[in-house]
Backbone bond lengths (Angstrom), bond angles and torsions (degrees), N, CA, C in turn:
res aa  C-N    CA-C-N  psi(-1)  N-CA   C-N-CA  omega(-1)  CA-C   N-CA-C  phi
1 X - - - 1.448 - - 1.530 108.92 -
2 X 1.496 107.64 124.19 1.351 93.20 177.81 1.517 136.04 -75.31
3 X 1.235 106.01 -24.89 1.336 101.19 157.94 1.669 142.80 -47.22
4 X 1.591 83.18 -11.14 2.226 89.49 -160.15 1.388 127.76 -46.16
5 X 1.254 107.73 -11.28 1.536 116.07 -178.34 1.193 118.46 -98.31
6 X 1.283 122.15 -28.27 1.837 132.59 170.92 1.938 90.52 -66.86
7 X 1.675 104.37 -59.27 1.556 86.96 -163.69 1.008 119.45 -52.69
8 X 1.506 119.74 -30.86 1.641 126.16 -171.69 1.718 106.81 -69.53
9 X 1.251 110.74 -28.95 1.532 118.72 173.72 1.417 117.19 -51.75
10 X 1.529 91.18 -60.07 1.735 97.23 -175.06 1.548 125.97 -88.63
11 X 1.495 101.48 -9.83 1.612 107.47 146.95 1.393 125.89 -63.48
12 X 1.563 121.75 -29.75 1.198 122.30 167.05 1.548 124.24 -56.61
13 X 1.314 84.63 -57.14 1.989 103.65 179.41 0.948 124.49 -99.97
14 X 1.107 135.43 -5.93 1.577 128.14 150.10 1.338 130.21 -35.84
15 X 1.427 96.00 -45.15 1.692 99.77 -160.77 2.106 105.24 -90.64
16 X 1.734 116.79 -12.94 1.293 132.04 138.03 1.118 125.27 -45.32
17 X 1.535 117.47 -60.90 1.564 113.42 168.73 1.187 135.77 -69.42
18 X 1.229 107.72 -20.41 1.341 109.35 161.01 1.434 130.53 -50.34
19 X 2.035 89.49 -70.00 1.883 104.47 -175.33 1.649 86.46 -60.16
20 X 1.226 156.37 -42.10 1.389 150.47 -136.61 1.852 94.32 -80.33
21 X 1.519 115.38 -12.66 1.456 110.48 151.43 1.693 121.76 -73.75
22 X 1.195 103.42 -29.61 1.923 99.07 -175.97 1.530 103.94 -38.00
23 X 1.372 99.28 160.77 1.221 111.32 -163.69 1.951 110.79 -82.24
24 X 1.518 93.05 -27.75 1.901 108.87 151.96 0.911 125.76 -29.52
25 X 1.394 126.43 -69.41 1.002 144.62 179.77 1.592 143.35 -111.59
26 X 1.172 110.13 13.10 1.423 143.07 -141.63 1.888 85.41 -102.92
27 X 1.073 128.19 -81.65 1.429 119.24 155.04 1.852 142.51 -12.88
28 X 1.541 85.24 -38.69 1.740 100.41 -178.23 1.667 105.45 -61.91
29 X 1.648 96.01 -55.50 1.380 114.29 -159.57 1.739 99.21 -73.23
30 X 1.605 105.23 -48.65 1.460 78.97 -153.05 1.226 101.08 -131.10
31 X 1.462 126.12 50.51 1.490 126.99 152.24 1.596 125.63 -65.32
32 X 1.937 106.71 -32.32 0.924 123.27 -177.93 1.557 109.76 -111.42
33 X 1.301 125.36 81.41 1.594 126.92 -179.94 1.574 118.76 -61.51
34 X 1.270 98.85 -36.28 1.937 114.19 166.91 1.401 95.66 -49.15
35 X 1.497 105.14 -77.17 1.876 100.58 -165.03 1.350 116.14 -50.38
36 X 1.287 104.86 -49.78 1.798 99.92 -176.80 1.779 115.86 -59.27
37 X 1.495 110.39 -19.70 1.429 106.35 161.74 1.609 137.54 -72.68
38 X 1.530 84.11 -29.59 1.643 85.18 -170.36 1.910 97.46 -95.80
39 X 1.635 125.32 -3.50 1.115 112.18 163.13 1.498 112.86 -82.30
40 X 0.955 110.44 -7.55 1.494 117.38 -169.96 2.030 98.11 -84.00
41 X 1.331 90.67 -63.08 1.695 104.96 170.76 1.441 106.15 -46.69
42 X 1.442 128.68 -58.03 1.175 114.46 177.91 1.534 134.32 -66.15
43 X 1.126 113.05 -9.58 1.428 122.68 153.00 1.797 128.51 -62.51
44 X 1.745 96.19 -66.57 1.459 119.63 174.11 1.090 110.31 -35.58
45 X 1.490 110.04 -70.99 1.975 113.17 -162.89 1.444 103.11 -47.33
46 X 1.298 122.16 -34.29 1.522 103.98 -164.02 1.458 123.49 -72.55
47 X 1.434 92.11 -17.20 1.836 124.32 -151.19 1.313 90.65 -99.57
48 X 1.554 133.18 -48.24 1.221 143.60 170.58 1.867 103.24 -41.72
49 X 1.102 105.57 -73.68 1.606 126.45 179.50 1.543 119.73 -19.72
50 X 1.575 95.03 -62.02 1.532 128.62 -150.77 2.220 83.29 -85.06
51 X 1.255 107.53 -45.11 1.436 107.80 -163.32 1.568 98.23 -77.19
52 X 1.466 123.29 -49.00 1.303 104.36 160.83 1.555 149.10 -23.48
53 X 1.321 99.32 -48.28 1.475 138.68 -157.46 1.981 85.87 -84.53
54 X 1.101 104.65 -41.02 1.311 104.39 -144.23 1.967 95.96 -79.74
55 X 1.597 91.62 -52.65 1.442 103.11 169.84 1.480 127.56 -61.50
56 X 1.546 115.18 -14.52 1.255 101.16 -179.12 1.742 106.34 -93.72
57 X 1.553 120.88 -3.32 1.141 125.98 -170.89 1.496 99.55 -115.27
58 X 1.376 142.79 28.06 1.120 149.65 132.49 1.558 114.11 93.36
59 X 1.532 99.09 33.45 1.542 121.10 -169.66 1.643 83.54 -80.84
60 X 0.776 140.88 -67.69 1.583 130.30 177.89 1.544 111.44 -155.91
61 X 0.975 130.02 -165.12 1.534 132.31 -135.50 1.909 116.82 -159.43
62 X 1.062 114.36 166.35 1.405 98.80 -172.74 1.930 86.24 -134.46
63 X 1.338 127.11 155.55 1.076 125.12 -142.60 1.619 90.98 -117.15
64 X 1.273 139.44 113.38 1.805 117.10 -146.51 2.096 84.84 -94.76
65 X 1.401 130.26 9.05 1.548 109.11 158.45 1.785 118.13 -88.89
66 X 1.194 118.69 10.96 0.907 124.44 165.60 1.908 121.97 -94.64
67 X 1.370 100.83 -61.71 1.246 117.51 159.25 1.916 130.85 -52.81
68 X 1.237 104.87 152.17 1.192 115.14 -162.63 1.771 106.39 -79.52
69 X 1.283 108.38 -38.05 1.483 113.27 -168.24 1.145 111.60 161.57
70 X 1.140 104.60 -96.91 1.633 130.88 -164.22 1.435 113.66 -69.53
71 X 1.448 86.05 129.94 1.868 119.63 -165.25 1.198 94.23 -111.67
72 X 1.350 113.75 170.18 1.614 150.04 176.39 1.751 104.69 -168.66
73 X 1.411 91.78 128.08 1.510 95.93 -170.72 1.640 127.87 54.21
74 X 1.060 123.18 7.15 1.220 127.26 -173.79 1.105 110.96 98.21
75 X 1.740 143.70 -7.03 1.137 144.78 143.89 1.684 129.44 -53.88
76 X 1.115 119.26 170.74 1.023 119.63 -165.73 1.623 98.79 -123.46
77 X 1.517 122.41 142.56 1.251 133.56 -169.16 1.941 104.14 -54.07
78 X 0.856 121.59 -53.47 1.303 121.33 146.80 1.071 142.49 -51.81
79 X 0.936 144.56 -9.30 1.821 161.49 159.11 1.428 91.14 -70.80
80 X 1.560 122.34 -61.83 1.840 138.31 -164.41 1.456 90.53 -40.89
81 X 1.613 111.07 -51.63 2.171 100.21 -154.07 1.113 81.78 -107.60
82 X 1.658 143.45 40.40 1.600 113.46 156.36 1.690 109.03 -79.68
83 X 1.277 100.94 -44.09 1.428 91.61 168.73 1.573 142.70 -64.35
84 X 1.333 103.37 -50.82 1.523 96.12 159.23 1.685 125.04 -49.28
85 X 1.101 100.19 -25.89 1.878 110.50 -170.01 1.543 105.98 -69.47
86 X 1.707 106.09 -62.55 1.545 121.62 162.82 1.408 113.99 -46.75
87 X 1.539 129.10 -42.57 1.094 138.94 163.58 1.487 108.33 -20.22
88 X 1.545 95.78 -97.58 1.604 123.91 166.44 1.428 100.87 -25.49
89 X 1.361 156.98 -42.92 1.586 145.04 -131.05 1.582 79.31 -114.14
90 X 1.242 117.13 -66.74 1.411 105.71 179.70 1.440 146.47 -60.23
91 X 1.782 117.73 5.44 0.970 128.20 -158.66 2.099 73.21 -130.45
92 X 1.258 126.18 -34.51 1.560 100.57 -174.41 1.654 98.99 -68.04
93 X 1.301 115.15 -47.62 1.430 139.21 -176.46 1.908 109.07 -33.64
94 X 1.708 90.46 -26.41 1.302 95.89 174.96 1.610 132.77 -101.34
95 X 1.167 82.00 -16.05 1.704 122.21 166.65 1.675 96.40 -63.40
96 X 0.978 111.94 -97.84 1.341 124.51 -157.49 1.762 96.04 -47.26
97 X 1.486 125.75 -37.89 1.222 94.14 179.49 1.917 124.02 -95.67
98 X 1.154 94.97 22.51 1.503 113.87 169.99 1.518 115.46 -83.15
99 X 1.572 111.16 -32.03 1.606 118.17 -168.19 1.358 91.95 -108.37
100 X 1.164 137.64 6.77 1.474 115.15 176.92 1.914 98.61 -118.37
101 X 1.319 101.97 3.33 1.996 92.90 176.58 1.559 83.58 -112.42
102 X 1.088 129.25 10.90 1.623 108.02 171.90 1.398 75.66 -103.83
103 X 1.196 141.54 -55.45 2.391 129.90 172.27 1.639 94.35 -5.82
104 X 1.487 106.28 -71.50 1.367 92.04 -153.29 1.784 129.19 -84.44
């Protein structure tokens, strides 16, 4: 299926972006939209870089019946938001367990 890698994406983060509205945690993440970009950016670019580099020299490969199409740099439109996406999951992930040990 060509889609399989977007669905697997947004099965990941969906269910983050969502709760990342509760009213818990809903403040942590996104009072500051600047910060959460440029931590997000400061992750990506490197990851972007390194995966480029890696794919165009035959370190591994993206399988195009899974994928949707559309590349940039030899990436695949899905490869682009795994990191920011994972980004985001691991930075609410950190959220939520920051506001629940100040709970107890």
């Amino acid at each position: 299926m060509r889609a399989e890698y977007l669905l697997l994406l947004a099965a990941a983060f969906l269910p983050p972006l969502l709760l990342s509205l509760h009213r818990n945690v809903r403040r942590a993440i996104w009072s500051r939209p600047l910060r959460l970009v440029l931590a997000l950016l400061g992750m990506c670019v490197p990851f972007w870089i390194w995966d480029v580099w890696a794919t165009a020299r035959g370190h591994w490969s993206f399988d195009p019946r899974y994928t949707l199409g559309p590349r940039l740099l030899g990436l695949p439109l899905e490869e682009l938001l795994f990191f920011p996406l994972i980004g985001f999951i691991g930075l609410f992930l950190w959220e939520v367990v920051k506001f629940y040990r100040k709970e107890r």
